[in-house]
N, C-alpha and C positions, 0 to 999 in steps of 0.2 A: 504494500500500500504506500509505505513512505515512499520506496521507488518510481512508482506512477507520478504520485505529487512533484517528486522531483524531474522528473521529465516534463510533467505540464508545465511548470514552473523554468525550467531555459528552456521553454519552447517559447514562451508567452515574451520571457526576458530578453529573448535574442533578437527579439521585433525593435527593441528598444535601442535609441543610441548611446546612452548611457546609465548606466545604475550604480546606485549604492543603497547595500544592504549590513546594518549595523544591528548585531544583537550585544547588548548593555546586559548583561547578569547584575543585578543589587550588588554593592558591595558592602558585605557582613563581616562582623570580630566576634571573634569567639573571646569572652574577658571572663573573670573568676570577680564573686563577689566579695566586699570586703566582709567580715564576719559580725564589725561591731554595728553593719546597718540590719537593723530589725524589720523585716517586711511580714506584711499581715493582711488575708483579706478576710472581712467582716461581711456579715451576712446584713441587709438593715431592716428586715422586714420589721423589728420588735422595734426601731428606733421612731420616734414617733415626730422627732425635731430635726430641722434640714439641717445637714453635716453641710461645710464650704471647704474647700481645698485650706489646710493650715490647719483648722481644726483637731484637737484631740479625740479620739473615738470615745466614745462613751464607754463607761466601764461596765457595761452591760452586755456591750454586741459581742455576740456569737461570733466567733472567730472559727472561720471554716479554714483556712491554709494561715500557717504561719511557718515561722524560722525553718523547724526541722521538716519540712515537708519541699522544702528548695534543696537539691541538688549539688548550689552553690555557684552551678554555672548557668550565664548569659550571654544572649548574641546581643552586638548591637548593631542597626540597620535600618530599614525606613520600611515603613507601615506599607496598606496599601495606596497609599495617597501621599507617601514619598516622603509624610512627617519622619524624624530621627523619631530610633525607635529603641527598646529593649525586651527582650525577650527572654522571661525568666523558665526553666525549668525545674519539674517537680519531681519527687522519684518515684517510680513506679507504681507503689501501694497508693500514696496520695493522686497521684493523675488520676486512678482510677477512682476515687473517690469523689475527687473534683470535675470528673464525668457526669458523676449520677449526681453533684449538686445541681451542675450548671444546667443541666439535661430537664429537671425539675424545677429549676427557677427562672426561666429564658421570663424575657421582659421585667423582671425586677434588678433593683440597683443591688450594689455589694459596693463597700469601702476599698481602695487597697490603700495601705497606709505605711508609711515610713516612720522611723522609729515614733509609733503613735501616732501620726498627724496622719489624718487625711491628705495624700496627694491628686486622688482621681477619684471618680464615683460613677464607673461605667453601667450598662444596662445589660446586662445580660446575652445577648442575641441567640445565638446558639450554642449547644454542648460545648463543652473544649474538652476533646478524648485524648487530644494527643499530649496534654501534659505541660503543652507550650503556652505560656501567660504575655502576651504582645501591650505595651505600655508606652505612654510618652514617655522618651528617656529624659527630657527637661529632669528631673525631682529625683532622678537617680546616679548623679553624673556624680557627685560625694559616695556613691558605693560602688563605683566601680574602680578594682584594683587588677592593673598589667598583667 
């Protein structure tokens, strides 16, 4: 099949008098986190007061991923809309976890928070199975260590 494609494709190209064909791959770092930043995501369904980015989490909210459920390792790179980005992973038992939260809570918000403060308060959209937590890296650039 690829092979057809690529025959339609310099059949189609050779018509032309000149072309440029650039594929751009994302460029991604693989970085280690540092240990003394505390990341946290909070569940906020029980929370009944608007959280703002800076804010402290309530000492109430349900804490579905925290510290030992991160891996330690992160990619940095851009979203799908080209923002900088970071991408935390979980280990195995917790992804799986963090599956059947996400899977169960689609359209509700959740905290992630940095040591305590609210940085972001995303909506849920779909499952995340793969483990992989995608972030603005703005609010994580003090945890990432070379």
């Amino acid at each position: 099949m690829l092979a057809s494609f690529l025959a339609v494709a310099a059949s189609v190209l050779a018509g032309c008098d000149a072309w440029n064909v650039e594929f751009v791959l994302p460029a991604t770092r693989e970085v280690r986190l540092r240990p003394d930043c505390s990341i946290a995501i909070a569940d906020l369904a029980a929370v009944t007061t608007t959280l703002e980015e800076g804010q402290p989490l309530p000492p109430d909210t349900v804490i579905v991923v925290a510290d030992a459920d991160f891996d330690g390792r992160a990619t940095l790179g851009t979203d799908d809309v080209e923002r900088p980005s970071i991408t935390l992973h979980l280990v195995p038992a917790s992804a799986e976890q963090f599956a059947e939260y996400t899977g169960t809570h689609i359209g509700e918000l959740v905290a992630v928070a940095l040591n305590g403060r609210v940085v972001v308060a995303p909506v849920i959209q779909a499952p995340i199975e793969d483990g992989a937590i995608t972030l603005p890296a703005g609010p994580f650039g003090d945890c990432v260590a070379d």
